[in-house]
PDB file as gemmi writes it, atoms N, CA and C in Angstrom:
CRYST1    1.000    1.000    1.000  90.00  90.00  90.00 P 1                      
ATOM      1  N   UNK A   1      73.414  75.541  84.197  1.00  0.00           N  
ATOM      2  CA  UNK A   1      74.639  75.143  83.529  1.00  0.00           C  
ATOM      3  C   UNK A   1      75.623  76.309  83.450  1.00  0.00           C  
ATOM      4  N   UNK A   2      74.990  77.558  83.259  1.00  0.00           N  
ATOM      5  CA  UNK A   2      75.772  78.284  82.582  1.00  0.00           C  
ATOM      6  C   UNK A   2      76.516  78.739  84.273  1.00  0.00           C  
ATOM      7  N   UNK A   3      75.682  79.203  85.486  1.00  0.00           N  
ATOM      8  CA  UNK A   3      76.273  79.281  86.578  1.00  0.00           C  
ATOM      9  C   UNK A   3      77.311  78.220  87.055  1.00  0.00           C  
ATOM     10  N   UNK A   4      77.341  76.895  86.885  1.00  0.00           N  
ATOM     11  CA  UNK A   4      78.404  76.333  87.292  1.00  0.00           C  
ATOM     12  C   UNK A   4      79.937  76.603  86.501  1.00  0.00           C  
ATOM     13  N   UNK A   5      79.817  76.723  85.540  1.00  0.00           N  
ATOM     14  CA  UNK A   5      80.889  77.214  84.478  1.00  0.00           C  
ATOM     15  C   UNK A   5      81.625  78.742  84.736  1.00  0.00           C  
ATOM     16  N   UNK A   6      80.175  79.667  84.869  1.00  0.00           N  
ATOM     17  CA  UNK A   6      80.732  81.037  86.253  1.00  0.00           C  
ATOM     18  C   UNK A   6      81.931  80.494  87.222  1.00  0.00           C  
ATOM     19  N   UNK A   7      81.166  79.351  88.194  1.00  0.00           N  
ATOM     20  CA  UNK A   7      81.196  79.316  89.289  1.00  0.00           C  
ATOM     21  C   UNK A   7      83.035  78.589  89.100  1.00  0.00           C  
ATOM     22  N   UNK A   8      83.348  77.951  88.074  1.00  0.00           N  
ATOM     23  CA  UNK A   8      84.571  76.860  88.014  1.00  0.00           C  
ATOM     24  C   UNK A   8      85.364  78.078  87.431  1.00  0.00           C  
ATOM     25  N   UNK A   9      85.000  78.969  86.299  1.00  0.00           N  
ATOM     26  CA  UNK A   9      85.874  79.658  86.052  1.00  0.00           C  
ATOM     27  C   UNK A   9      86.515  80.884  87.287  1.00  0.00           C  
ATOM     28  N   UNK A  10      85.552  81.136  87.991  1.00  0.00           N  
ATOM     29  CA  UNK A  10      85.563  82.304  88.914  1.00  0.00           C  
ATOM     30  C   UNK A  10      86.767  81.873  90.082  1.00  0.00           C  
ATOM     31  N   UNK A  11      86.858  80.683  90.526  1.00  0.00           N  
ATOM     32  CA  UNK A  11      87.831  79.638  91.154  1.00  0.00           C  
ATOM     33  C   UNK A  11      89.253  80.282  91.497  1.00  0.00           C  
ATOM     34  N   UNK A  12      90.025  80.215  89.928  1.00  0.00           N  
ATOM     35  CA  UNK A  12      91.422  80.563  90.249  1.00  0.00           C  
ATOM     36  C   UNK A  12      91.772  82.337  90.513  1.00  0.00           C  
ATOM     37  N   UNK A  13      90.508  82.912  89.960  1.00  0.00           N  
ATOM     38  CA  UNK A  13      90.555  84.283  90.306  1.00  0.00           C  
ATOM     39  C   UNK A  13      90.550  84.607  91.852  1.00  0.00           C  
ATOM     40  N   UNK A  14      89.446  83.462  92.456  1.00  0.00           N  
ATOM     41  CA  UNK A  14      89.147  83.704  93.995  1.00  0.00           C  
ATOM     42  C   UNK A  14      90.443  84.001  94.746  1.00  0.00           C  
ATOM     43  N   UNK A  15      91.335  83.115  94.076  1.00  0.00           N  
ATOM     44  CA  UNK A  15      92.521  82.145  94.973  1.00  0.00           C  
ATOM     45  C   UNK A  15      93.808  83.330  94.786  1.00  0.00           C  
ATOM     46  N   UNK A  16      93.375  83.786  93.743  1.00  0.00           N  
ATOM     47  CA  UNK A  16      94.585  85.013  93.489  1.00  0.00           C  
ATOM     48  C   UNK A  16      94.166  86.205  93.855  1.00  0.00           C  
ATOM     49  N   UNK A  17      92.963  86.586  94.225  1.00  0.00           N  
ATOM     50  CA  UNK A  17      92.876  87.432  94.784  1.00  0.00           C  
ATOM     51  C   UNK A  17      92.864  87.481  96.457  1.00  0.00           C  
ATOM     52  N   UNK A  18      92.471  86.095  97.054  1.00  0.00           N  
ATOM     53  CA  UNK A  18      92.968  85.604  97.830  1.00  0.00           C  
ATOM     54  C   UNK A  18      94.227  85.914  98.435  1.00  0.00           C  
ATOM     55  N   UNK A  19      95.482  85.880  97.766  1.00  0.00           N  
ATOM     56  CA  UNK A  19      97.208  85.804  97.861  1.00  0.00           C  
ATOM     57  C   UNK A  19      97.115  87.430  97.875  1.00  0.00           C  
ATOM     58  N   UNK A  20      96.489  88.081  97.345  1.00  0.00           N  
ATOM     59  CA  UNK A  20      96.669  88.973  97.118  1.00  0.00           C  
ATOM     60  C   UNK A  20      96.157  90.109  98.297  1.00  0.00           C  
ATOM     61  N   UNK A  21      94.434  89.730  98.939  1.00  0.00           N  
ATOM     62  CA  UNK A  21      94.136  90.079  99.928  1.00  0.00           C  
ATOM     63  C   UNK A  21      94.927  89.693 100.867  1.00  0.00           C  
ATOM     64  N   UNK A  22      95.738  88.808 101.209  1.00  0.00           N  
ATOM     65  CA  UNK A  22      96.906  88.532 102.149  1.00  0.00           C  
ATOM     66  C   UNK A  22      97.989  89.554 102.022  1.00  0.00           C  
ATOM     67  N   UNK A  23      98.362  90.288 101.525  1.00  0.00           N  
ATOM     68  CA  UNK A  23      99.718  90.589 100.990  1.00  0.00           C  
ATOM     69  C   UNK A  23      98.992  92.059 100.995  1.00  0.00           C  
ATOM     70  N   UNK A  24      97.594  92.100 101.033  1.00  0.00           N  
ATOM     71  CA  UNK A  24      97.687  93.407 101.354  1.00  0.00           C  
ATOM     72  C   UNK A  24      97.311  93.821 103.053  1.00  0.00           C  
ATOM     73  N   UNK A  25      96.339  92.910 103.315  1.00  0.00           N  
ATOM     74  CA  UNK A  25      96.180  93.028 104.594  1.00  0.00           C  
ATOM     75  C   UNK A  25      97.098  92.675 105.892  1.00  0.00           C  
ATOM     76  N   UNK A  26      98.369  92.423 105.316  1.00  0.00           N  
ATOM     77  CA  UNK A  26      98.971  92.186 106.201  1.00  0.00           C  
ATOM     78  C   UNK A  26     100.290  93.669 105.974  1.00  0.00           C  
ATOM     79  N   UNK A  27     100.373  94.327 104.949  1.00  0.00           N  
ATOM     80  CA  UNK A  27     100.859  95.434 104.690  1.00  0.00           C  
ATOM     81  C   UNK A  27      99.789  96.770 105.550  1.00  0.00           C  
ATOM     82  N   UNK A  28      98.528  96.688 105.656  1.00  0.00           N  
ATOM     83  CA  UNK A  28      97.796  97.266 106.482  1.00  0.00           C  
ATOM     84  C   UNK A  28      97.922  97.269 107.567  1.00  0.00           C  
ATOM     85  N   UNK A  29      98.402  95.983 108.143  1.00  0.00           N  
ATOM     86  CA  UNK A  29      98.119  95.914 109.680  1.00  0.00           C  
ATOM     87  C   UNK A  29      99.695  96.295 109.935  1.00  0.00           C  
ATOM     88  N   UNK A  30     100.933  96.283 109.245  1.00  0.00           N  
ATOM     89  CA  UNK A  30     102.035  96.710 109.569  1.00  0.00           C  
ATOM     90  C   UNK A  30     101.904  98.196 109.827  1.00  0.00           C  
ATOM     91  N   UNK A  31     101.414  98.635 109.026  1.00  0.00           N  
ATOM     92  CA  UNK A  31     101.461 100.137 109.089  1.00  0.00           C  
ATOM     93  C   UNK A  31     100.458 100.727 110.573  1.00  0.00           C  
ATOM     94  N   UNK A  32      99.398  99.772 110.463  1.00  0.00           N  
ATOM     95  CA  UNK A  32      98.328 100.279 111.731  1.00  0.00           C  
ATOM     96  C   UNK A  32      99.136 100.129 112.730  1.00  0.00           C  
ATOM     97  N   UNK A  33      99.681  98.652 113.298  1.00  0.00           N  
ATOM     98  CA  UNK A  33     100.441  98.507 114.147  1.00  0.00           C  
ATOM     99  C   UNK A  33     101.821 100.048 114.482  1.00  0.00           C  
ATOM    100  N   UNK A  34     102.325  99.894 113.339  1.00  0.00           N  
ATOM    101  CA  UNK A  34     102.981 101.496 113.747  1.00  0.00           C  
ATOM    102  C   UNK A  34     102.742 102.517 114.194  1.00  0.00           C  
ATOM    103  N   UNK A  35     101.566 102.693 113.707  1.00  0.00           N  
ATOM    104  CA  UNK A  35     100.738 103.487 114.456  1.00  0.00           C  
ATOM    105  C   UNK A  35     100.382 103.652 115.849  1.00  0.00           C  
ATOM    106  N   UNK A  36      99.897 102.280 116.165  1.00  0.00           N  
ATOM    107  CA  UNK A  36      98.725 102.326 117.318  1.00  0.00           C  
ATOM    108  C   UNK A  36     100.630 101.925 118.554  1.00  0.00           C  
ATOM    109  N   UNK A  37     101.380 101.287 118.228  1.00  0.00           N  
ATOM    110  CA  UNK A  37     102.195 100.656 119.436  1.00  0.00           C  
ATOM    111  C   UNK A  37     103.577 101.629 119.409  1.00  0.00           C  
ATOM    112  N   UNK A  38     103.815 102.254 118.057  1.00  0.00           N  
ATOM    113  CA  UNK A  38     104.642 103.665 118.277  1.00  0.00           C  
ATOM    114  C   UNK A  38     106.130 102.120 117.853  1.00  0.00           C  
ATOM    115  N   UNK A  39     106.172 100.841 117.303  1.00  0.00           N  
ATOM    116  CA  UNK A  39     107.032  99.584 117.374  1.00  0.00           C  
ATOM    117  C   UNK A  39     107.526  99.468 116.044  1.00  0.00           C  
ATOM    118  N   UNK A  40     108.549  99.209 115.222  1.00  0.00           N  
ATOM    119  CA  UNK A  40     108.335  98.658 113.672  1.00  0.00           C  
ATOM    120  C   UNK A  40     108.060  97.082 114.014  1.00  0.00           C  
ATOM    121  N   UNK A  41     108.781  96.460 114.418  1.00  0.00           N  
ATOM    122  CA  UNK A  41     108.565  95.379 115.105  1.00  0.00           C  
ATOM    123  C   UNK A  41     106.875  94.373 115.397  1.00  0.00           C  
ATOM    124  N   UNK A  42     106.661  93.944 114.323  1.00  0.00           N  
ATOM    125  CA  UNK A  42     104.791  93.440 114.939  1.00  0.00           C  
ATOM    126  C   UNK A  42     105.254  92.212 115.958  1.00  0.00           C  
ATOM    127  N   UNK A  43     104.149  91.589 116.999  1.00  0.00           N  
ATOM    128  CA  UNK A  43     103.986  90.857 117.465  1.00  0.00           C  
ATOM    129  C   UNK A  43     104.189  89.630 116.674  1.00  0.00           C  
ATOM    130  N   UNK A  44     104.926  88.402 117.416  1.00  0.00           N  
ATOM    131  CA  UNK A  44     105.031  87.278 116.590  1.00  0.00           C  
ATOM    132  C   UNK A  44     104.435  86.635 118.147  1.00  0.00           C  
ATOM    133  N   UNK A  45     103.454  85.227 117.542  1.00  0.00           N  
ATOM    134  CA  UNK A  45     103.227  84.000 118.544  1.00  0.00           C  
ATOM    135  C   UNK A  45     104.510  83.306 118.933  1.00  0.00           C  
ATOM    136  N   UNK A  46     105.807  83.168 117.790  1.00  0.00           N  
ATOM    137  CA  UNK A  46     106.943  82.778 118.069  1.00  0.00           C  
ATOM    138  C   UNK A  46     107.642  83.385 118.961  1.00  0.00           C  
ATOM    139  N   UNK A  47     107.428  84.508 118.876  1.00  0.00           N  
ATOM    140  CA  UNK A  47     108.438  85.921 119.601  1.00  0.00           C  
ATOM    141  C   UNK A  47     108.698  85.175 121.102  1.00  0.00           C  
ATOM    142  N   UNK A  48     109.763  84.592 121.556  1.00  0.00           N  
ATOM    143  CA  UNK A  48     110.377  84.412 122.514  1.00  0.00           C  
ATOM    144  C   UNK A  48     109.887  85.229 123.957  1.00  0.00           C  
ATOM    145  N   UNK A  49     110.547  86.812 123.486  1.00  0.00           N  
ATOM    146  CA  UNK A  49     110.620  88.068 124.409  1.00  0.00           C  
ATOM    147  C   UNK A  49     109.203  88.765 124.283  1.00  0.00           C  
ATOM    148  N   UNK A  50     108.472  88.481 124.063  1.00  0.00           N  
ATOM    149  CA  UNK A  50     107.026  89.015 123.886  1.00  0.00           C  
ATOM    150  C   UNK A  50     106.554  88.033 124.891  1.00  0.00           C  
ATOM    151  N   UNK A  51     105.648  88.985 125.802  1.00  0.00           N  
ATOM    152  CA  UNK A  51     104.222  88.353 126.259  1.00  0.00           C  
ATOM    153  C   UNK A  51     102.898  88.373 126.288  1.00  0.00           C  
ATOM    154  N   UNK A  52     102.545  87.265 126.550  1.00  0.00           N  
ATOM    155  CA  UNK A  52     101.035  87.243 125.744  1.00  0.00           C  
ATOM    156  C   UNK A  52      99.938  88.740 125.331  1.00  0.00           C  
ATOM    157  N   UNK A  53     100.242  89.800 126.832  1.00  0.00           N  
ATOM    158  CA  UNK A  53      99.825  90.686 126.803  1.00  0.00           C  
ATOM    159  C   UNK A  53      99.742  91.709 125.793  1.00  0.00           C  
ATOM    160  N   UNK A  54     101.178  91.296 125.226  1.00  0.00           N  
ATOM    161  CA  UNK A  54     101.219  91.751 123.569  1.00  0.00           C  
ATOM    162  C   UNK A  54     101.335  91.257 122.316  1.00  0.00           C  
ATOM    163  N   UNK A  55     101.174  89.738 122.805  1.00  0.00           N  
ATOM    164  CA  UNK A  55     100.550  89.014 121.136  1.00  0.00           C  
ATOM    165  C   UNK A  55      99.120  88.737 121.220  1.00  0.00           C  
ATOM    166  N   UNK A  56      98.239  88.819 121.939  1.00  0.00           N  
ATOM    167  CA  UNK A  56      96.878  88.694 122.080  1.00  0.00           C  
ATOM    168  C   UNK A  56      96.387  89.830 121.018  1.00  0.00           C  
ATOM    169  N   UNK A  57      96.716  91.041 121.955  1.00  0.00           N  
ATOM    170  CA  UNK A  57      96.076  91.821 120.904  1.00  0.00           C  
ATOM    171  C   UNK A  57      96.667  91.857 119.252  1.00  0.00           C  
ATOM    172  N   UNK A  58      97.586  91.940 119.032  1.00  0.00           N  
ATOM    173  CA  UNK A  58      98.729  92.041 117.985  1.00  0.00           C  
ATOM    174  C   UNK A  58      97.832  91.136 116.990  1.00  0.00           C  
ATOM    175  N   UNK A  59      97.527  89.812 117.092  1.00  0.00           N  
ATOM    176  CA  UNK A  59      96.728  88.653 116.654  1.00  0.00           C  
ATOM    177  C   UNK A  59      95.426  89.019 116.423  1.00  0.00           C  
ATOM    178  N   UNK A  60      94.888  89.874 117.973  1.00  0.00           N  
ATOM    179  CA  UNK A  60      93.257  89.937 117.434  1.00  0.00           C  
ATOM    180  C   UNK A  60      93.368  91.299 116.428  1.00  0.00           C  
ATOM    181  N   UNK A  61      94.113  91.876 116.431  1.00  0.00           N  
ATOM    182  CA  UNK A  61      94.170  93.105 115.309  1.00  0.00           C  
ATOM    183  C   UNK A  61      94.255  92.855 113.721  1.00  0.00           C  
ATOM    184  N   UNK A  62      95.567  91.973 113.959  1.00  0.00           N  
ATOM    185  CA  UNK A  62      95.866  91.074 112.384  1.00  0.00           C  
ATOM    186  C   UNK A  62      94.413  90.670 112.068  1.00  0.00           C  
ATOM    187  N   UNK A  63      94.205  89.946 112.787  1.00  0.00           N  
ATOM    188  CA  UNK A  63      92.753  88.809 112.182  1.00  0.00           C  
ATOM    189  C   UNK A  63      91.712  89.688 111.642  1.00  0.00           C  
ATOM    190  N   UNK A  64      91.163  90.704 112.555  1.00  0.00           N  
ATOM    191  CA  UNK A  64      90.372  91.694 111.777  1.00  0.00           C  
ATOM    192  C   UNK A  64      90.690  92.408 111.102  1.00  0.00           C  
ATOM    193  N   UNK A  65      91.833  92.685 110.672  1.00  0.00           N  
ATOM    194  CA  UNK A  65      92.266  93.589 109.520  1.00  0.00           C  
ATOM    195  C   UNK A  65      92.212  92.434 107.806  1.00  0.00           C  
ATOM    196  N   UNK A  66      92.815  91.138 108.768  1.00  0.00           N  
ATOM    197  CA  UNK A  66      92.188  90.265 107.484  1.00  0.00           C  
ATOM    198  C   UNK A  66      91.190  90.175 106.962  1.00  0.00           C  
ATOM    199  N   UNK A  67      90.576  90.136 108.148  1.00  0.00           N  
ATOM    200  CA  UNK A  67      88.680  89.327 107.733  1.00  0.00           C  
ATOM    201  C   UNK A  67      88.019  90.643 106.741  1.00  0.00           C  
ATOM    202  N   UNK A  68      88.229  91.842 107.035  1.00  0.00           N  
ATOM    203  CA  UNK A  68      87.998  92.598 106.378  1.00  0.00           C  
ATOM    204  C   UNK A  68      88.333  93.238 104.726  1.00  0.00           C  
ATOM    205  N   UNK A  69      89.466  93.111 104.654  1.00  0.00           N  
ATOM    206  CA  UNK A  69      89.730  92.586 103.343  1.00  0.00           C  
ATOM    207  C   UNK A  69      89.223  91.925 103.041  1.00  0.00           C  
ATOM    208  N   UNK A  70      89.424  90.488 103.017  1.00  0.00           N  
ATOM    209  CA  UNK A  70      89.274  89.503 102.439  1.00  0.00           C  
ATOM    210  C   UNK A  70      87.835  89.637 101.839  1.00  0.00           C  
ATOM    211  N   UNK A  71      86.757  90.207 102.935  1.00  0.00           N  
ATOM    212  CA  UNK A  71      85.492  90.305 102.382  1.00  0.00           C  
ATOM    213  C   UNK A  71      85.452  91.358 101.698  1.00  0.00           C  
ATOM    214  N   UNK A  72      86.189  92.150 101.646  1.00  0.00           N  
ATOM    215  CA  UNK A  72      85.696  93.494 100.762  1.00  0.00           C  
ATOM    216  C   UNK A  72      85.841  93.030  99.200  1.00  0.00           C  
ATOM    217  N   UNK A  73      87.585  91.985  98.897  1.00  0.00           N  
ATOM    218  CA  UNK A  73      87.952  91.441  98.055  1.00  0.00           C  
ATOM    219  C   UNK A  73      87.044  90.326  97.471  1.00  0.00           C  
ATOM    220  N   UNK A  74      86.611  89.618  97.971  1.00  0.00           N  
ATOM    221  CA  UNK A  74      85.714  88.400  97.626  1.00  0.00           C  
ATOM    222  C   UNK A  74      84.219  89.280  96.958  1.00  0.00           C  
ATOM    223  N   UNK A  75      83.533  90.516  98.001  1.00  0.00           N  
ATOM    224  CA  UNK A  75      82.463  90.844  97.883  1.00  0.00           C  
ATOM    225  C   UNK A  75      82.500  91.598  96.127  1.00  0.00           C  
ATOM    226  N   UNK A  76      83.588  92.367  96.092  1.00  0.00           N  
ATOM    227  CA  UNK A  76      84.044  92.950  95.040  1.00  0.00           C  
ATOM    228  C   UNK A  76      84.020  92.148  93.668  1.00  0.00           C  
ATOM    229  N   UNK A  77      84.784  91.335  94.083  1.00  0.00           N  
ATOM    230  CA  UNK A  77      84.912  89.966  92.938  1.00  0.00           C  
ATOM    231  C   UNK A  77      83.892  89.504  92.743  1.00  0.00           C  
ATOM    232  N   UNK A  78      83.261  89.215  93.768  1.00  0.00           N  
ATOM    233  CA  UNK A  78      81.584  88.524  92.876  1.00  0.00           C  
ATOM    234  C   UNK A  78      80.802  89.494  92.694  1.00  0.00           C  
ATOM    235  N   UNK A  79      80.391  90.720  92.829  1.00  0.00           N  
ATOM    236  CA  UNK A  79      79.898  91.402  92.462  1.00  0.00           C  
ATOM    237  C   UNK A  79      80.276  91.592  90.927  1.00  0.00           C  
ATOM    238  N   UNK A  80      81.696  92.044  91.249  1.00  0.00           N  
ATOM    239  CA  UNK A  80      81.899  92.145  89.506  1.00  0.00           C  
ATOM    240  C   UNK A  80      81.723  90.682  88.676  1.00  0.00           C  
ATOM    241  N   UNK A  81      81.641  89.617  89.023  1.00  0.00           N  
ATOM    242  CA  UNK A  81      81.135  88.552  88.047  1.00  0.00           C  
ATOM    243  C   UNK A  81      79.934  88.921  87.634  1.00  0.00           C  
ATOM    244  N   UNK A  82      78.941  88.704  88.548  1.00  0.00           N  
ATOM    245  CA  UNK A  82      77.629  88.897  88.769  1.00  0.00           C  
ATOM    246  C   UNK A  82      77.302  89.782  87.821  1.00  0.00           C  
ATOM    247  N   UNK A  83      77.841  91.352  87.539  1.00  0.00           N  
ATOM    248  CA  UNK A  83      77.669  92.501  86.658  1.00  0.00           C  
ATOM    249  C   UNK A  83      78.150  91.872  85.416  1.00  0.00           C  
ATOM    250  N   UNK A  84      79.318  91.368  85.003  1.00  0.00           N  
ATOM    251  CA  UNK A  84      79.691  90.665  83.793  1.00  0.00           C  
ATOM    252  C   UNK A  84      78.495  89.497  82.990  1.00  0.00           C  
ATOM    253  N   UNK A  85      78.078  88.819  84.309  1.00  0.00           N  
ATOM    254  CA  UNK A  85      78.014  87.723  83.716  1.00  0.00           C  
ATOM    255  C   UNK A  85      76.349  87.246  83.962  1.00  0.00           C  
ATOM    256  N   UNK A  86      75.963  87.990  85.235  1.00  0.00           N  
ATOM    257  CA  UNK A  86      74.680  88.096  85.339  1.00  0.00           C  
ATOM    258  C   UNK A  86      74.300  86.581  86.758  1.00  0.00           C  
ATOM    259  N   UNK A  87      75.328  86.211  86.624  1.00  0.00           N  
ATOM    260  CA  UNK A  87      75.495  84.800  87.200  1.00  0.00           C  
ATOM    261  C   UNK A  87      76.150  85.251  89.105  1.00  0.00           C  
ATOM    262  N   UNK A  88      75.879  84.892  90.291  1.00  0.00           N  
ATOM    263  CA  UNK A  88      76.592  85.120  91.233  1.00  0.00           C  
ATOM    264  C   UNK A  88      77.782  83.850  91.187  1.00  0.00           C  
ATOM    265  N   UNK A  89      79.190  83.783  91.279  1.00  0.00           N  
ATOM    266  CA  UNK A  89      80.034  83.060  91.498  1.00  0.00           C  
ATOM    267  C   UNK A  89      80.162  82.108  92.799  1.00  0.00           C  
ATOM    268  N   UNK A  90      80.143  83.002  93.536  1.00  0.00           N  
ATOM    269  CA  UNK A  90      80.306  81.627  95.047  1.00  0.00           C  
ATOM    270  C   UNK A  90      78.814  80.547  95.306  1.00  0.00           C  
TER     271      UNK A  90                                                      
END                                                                             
């Protein structure tokens, strides 16, 4: 009982930290991208004047810069429930 109540309260935290792992991982990959292509400019799938040769990677870079967050953020978050509450959340 007491884990499902974890598990419902833990919910809107997921979701905001969620927005939040977005907003940072995509501030990461701006800056990497500066880095690695010397561009301010990131790759868009829309981008007209871009070719694939440089939204392929541009995309597979984004995505793993997400996925990584996101789990560090999620792993973080339930961990710290888990320590609070004794309960794992997801």
């Amino acid at each position: 009982m007491v884990s499902a109540v974890v598990k419902l309260l833990y919910k809107p935290f997921a979701i905001i930290f969620g927005l939040l792992g977005g907003m940072i991982a995509s501030a990461i990959f701006s800056k990497v991208w500066k880095a690695v292509a010397h561009e301010d400019d990131t790759p868009d799938a829309s981008d007209e004047e871009r070719r694939w040769q440089e939204i392929l990677p541009a995309v597979a870079l984004k995505g793993a810069i997400a996925g990584v967050v996101k789990a560090l953020i999620h792993r973080g978050g339930a961990t710290s429930v888990r320590g609070l509450t004794g309960t794992w959340p997801a």
